[in-house]
Each structure stands twice: as C-alpha cells, then as structure tokens.
C-alpha positions as CSV (number, residue, x, y, z in Angstrom):
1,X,4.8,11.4,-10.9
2,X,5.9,9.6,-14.2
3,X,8.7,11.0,-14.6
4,X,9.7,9.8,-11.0
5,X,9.2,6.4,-12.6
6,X,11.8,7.1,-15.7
7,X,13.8,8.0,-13.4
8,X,13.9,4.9,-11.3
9,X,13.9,3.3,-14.5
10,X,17.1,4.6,-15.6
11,X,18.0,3.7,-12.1
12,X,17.7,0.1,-11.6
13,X,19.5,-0.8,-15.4
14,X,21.8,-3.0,-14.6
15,X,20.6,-3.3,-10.4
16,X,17.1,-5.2,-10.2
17,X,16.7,-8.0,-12.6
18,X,14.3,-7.8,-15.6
19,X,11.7,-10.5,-14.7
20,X,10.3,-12.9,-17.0
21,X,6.8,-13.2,-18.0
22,X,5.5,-16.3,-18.6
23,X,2.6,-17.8,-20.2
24,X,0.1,-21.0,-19.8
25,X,-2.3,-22.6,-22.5
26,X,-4.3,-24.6,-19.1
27,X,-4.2,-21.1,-17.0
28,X,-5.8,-19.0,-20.8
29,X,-8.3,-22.0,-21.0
30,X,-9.4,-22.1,-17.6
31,X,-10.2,-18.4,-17.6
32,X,-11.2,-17.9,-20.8
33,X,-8.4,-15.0,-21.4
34,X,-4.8,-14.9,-22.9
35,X,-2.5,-14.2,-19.2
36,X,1.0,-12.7,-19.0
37,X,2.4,-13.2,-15.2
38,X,5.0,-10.7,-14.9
39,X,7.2,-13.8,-12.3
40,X,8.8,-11.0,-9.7
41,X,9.3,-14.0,-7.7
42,X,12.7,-14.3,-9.6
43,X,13.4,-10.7,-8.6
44,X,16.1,-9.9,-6.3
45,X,15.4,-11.4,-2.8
46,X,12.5,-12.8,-4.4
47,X,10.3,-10.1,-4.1
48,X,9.5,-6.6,-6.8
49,X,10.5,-4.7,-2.8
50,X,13.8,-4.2,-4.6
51,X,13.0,-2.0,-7.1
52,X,11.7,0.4,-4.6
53,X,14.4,-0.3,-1.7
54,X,17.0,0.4,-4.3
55,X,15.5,3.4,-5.9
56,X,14.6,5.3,-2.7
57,X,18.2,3.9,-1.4
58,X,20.6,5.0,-4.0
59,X,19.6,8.6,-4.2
60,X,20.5,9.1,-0.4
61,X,23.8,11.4,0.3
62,X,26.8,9.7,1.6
63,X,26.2,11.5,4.6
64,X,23.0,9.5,5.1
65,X,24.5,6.4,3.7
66,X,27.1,7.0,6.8
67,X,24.1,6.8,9.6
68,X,22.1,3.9,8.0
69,X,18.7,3.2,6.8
70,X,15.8,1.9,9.4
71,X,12.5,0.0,8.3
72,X,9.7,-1.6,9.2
73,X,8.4,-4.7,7.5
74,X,6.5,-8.2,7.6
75,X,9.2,-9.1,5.3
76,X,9.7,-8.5,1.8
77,X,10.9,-5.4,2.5
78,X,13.2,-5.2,5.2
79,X,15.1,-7.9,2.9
80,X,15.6,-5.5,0.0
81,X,16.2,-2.8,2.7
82,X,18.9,-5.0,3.8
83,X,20.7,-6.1,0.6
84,X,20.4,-2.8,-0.8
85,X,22.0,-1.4,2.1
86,X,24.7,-4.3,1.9
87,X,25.7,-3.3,-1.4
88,X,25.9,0.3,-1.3
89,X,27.8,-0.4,2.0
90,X,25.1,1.9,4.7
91,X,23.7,-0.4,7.7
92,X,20.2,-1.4,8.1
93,X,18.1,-1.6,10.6
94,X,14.6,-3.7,10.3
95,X,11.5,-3.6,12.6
96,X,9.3,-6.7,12.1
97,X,6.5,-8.2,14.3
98,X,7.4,-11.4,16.5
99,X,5.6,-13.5,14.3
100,X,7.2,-12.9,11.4
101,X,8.2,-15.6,8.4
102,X,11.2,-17.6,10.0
103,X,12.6,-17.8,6.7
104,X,12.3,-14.0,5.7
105,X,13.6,-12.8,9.4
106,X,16.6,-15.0,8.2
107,X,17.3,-13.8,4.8
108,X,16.8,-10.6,6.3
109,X,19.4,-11.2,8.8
110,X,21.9,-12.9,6.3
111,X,21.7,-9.6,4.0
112,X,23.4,-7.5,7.3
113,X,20.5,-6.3,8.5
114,X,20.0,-5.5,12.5
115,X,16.3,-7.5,12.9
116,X,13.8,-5.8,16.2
117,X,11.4,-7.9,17.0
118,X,7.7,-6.3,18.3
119,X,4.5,-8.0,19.4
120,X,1.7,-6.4,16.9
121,X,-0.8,-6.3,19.8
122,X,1.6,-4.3,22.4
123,X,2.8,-1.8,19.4
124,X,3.5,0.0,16.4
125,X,6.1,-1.0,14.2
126,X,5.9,2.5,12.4
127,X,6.9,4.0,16.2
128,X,9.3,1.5,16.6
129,X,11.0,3.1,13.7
130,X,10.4,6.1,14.2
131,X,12.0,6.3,17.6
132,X,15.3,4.4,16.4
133,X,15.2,7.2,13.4
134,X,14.9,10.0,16.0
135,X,17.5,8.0,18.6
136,X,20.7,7.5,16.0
137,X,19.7,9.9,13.0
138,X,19.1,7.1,10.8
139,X,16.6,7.4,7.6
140,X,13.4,6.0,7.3
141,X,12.7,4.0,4.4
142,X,9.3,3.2,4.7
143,X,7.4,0.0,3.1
144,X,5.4,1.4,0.3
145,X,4.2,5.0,1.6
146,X,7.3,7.1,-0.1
147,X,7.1,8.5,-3.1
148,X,10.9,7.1,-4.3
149,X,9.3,3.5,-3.2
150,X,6.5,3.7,-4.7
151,X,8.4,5.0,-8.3
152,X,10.7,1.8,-8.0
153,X,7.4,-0.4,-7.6
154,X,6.2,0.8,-11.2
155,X,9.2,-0.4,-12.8
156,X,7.7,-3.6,-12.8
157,X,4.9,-2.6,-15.2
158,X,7.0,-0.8,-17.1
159,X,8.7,-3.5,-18.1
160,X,5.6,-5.1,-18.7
161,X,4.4,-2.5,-21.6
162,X,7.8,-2.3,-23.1
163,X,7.2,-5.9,-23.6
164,X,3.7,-6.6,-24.3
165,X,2.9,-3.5,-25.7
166,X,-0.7,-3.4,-24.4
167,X,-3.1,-5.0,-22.1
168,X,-6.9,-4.8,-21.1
169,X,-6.4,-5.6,-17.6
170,X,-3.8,-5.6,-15.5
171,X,-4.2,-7.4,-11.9
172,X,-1.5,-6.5,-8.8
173,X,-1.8,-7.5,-5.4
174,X,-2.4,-4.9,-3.0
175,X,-0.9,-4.0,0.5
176,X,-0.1,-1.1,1.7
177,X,-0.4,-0.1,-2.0
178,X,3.3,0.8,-3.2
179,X,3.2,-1.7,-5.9
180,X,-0.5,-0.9,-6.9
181,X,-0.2,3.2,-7.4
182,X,3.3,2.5,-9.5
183,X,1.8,0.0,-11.3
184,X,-1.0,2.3,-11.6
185,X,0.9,5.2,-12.6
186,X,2.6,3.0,-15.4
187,X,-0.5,2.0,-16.7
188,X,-2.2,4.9,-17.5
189,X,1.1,6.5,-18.9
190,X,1.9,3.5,-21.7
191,X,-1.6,2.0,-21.7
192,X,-4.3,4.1,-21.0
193,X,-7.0,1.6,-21.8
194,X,-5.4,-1.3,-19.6
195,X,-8.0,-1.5,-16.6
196,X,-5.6,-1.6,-13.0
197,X,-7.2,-3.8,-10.8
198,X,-6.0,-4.3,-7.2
199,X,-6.6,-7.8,-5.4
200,X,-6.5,-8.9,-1.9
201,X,-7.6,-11.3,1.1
202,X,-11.2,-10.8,1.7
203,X,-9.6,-10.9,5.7
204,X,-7.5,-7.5,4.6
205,X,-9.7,-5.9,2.6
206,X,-9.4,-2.5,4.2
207,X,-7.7,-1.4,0.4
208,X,-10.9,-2.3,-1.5
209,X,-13.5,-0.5,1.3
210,X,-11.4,2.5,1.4
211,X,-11.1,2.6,-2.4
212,X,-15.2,2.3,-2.8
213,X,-16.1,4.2,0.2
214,X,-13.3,7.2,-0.5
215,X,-12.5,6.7,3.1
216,X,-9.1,5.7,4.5
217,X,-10.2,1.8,6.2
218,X,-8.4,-0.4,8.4
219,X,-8.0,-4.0,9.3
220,X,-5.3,-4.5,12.4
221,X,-3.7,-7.7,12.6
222,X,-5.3,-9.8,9.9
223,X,-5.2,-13.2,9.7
224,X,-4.8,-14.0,6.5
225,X,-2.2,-16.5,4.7
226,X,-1.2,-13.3,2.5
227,X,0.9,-12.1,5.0
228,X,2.3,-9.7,2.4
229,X,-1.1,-7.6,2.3
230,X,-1.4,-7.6,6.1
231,X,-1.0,-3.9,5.9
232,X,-3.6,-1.9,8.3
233,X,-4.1,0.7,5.8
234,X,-3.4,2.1,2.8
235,X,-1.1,5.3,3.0
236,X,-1.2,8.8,3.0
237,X,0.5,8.8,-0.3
238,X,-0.6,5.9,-1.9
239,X,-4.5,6.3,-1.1
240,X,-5.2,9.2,-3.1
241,X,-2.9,7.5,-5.8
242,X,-5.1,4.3,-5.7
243,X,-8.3,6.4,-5.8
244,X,-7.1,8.1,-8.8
245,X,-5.8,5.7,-10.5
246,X,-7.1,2.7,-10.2
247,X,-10.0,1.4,-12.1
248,X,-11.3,-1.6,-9.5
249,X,-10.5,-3.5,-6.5
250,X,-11.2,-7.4,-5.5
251,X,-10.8,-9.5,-2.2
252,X,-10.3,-13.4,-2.9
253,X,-10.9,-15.7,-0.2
254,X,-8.2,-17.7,1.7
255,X,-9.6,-20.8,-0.4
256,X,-9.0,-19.4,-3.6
257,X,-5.1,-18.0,-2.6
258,X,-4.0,-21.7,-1.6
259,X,-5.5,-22.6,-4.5
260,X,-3.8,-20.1,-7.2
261,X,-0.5,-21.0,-4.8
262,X,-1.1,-24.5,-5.8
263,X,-2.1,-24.2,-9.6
264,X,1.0,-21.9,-9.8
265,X,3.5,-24.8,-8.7
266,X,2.1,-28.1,-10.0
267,X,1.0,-27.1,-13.1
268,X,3.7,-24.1,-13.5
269,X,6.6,-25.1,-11.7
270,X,6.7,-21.8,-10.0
271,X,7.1,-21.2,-6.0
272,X,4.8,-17.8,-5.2
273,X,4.1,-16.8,-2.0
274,X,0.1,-16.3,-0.9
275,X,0.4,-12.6,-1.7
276,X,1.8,-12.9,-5.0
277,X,-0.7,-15.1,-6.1
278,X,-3.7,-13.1,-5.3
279,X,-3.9,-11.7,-9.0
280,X,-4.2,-15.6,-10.3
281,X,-7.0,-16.3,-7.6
282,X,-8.8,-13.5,-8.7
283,X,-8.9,-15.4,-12.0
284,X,-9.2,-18.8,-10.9
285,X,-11.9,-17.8,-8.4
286,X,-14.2,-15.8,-10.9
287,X,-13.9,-12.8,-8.5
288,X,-12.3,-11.0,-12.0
289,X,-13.8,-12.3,-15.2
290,X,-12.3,-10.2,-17.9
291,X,-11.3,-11.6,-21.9
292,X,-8.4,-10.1,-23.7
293,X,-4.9,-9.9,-22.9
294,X,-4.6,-9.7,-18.7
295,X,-1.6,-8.9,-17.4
296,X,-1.1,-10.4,-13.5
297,X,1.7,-9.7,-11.4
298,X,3.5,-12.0,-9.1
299,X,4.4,-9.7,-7.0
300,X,7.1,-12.5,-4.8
301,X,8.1,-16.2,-3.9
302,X,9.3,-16.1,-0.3
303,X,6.9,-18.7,0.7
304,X,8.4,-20.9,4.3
305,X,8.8,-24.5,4.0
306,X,5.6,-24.9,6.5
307,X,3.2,-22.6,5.0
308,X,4.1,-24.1,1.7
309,X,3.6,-27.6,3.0
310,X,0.2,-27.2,4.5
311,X,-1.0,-25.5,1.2
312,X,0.3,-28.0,-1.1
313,X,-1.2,-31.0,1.6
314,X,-4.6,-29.2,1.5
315,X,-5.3,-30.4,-2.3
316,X,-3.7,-30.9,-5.0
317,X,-4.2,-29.1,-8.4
318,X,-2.1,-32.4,-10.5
C-alpha cells in the first residue's frame, strides 16, 4: 500500500499545494509538548479531500473522464470532486444531505458540480450514488473508502516527515477514516516510532468503539458540530487499515472542539473548521497527554459564517 502513496506523491507535484506547518510557543506551553500543525486548511478548497479527489481522479481513462464522476459527501469532498473534475475537464455529480453547510453546497456548486440533495432520515446517500452511477455509467468516487483516495490522503503526512523528519505522536481527525489509514500508512513507513492517534466527537465515536472492540460500529446522523466526521462507519477498506495501523483512538467533547476552534483563531489567526480541529482539542482537553514532538493535522477550514459566529460568541480564548 506504500507504494500506492509514492505514487500519489509523484502525482499531486505541482496539483495539491504543499501546506505549511506552523508552530506556537502558548499552544507547546499549554500542553507541555513541542506541536507542528500540518494547516491543510490552506489546501486546495480548503480541505486535505484534494489530494485524494485528484489522485483517484487523474488516473481515470478518457473514456471515464467522458461519462463523469459521481459522489457523495457532507462536503469537503464533493468540492474537491468538483474542482478536480473542472480541471481535467469530466463533469461531477455530488450527493449531499439537505442539511448540508450552505457555504460548502455553494463552493461545491461554483466548482461545476451538479449538487442532489437527500434527507438523511428518508435515505442513503451511498444509494443515491450508486443508482446515478448505474443510470448514466458515471464512476464512483467515493469519500474516503477507495484505495486511490485513501493513498492521496497520506500525502499529507508525507510531507510532514520529509519535513520534520520524526515525530512521537501524530494526531488526525477521523471520519470515515481516508485521511487516518494514509496518514497511518505514512507513519509507519518514514517513522515507525511516531504513535498515529485518531480523534473524534465523543457524539461520532463509532471509529474509536469499532477500533477497541475489532467490530465495525455505527453512529447514524450524529449531531455533532464536526460535521466532517459525521460518517456512520468506518469502511470496508479503511477499518482493517485503521485496526492495523493505528496505535490509539480519542473522542473530544463538543466543549473542547469549540474551544480548539477558538484557540486556533484568536491566538493563531487561523480559520479551521470543527473537524480539523479535533487533533488540538485532544490536546487542549487532556484527552491526549503525550511530551515530545506531536504532529496534529488540520485536516480543513470550511467553517460557515453562522457556525463560526456562534463558536466564537460562546467564549473567547483572547
């Protein structure tokens, strides 16, 4: 599977942007560790779902590229579905649930992209998709469980390693668990010491009961402000990647996300979505206390003006 990530590697020079990784004295003393924060919130469409989009994308046969691409996604995703596809010139076709991010359905929309709208209680998006992929021949380019996704995910900690060299810990925030078996993968390739830890919502934590009970777990329609690891499941693909992989998983509670979110702007200057600030929480929350050099990944900064309002209105971290 590493070589998969090389590949992709080799891939997106030049296509996804190398992310910066940033550093704070207040965030080291608070936590009593020196942390790198790999920002993919200045990725393409603000978001590391490029890396996998365009990976999985590029390799398809003009022939493909003719019919279009289909997706299903709360967001992230069916954004870099929707650019990729705009600049290797193949249509895109997005399922997302009714109640998606306003500002994500329209960046979504602006990229090209045809948007389906589904209520989460009356169906599944993954049907949805499915039947559109049966009905005009279109390919499925799933969220995270595909094994070209998943290889454009790791890219990210990649990068990391041929920067920092080595880590003990590495923290990633954890969905449906593209970004966490790549990042995963990486890890244990270039530094097999670095601990992966997965973080998210304590209301999605089907990721971290599957992971310590070695049975696939669900959560349907969570409610959590993360709505980036509102995922039911984990995948066929990525659970036994996770499981083999990965050395621990944490939840952080809703609390503890609005505050990272909030730590992360005032005293960083840097806009992260709930989701991609899970990893920080973890820290700021005491739910992962680990010394050394810990690695966290914002994993994307496509927060809307309203949820972004109501978490910065809630308290403030100045």
């Amino acid at each position: 599977m590493f070589d998969r990530l090389l590949a992709a590697r080799e891939r997106l020079r030049g296509q996804a942007h190398v992310t910066p990784i940033l550093t704070s004295r207040t965030l080291n003393k608070l936590v009593g560790a020196e942390v790198f924060l790999k920002c993919e919130n200045f990725q393409r469409i603000g978001a590391f779902k490029f890396r996998g989009a365009y990976n999985a994308i590029s390799q398809l046969s003009a022939e493909d590229k003719k019919k279009g691409v289909v997706t299903f996604s709360s967001g992230n995703h069916g954004q870099a579905v929707a650019l990729v596809c705009q600049l290797l010139g193949t249509k895109a076709t997005v399922v997302m649930p009714s109640d998606v991010s306003a500002g994500k359905r329209m960046a979504t929309e602006e990229y090209g992209a045809t948007v389906i709208l589904y209520e989460t209680a009356d169906g599944s998006r993954e049907q949805i998709a499915k039947e559109l992929q049966a009905k005009h021949g279109y390919t499925l380019v799933p969220p995270f469980d595909n094994l070209d996704v998943i290889a454009g995910q790791g890219t990210a900690a990649m990068e990391i390693f041929e920067e920092l060299k080595s880590l003990d810990a590495l923290l990633t925030p954890v969905g449906g668990g593209g970004l966490l078996s790549g990042t995963a993968i990486a890890s244990k390739n270039l530094c097999p010491n670095c601990r992966v830890i997965g973080v998210e919502s304590e209301l999605a934590d089907d990721a971290t009961r599957s992971f310590y009970t070695k049975t696939l777990q669900t959560v349907k329609n969570s409610k959590t402000i993360a709505d980036g690891t509102r995922t039911p499941s984990l995948g066929k693909l990525t659970f036994p990647l996770v499981l083999e992989y990965v050395d621990e998983m944490k939840t952080v509670s809703e609390e503890a996300i609005m505050e990272a979110v909030r730590f992360l702007f005032y005293r960083m200057k840097l806009v992260v979505e709930p989701s991609g600030a899970v990893g920080v929480a973890a820290l700021l929350s005491g739910a992962v206390k680990t010394p050394g050099r810990i690695g966290v990944i914002l994993s994307g900064g496509n927060v809307d003006a309203e949820t972004m309002t109501r978490i910065l209105a809630a308290k403030s971290t100045g």
